[in-house]
N, C-alpha and C positions, 0 to 999 in steps of 0.2 A: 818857306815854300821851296818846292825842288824847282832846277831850274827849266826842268823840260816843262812841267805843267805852267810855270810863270809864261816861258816863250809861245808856251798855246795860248794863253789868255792876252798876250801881247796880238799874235795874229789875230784871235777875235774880233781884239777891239779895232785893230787896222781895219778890217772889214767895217765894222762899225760907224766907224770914221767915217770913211769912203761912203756909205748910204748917207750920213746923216746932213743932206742937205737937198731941199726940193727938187731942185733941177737934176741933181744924179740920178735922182729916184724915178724924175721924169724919161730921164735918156734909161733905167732900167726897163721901167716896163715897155717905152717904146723899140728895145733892143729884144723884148720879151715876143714882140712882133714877128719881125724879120730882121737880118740885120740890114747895117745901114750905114751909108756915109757920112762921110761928117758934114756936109752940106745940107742932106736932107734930115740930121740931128738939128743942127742950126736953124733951120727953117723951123723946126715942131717949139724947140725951145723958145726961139725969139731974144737970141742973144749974139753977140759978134762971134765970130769963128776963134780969137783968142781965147776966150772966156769957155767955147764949150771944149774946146779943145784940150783947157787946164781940167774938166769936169771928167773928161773921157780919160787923160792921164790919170788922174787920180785914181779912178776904178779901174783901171787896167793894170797899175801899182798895187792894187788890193786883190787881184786873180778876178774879178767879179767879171769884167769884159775881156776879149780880148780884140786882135784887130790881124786880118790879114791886106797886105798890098795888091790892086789889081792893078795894074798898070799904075799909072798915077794917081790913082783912090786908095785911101784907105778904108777899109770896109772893117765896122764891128759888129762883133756879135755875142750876146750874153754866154759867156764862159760857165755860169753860174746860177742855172735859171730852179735851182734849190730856193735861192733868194724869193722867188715869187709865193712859194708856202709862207715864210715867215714874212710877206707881207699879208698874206691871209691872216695870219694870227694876230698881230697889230691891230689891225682892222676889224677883227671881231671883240678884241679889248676897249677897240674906239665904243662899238655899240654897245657894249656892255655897258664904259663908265657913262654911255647918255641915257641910259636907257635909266641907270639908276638915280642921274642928276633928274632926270623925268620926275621919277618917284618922288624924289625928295619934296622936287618945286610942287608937284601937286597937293604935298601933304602940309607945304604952305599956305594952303588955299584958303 
């Protein structure tokens, strides 16, 4: 494989990375909002300020968020709210595969 298309599918997966854990996903769509400090992330999450802070590095690491300084706050904001299509699409694969576990279980019946 050439190495430019490898170093794409390496960024990919960084992206990838960076969503694939609940609470990112949470601080997604609540950055999908408005942005927001890291206090009032802390509060929605319901986790110590170190823990969301490593959540919000993470995504910030990946381009997904970024963050500007007000004063003493840092303030973020989804750099990358493309991301909210492709949670559309997940999301209609979820009803898809129930809709057809539906089918199946009824044809257990």
């Amino acid at each position: 494989m050439e190495k430019e298309r490898f170093k794409l599918l390496e960024e990919r997966a960084k992206i990838f990375k960076a969503l694939a854990h609940p609470t990112r996903l949470l601080i997604v769509e609540e950055l999908s909002q408005r942005k927001q400090c890291v206090c009032e992330i802390t509060d929605k999450v319901g986790a110590d300020i170190s823990t969301v802070s490593k959540h919000l590095s993470i995504l910030r690491n990946s381009g997904i968020i970024d963050d500007e300084k007000h004063g003493t706050m840092m303030i973020y904001n989804l750099r990358m709210p493309c991301v909210l299509n492709f949670f559309e699409c997940i999301e209609k694969v979820i009803i898809d595969r129930a809709e057809s576990q539906m089918k199946i279980a009824q044809c257990c019946k």
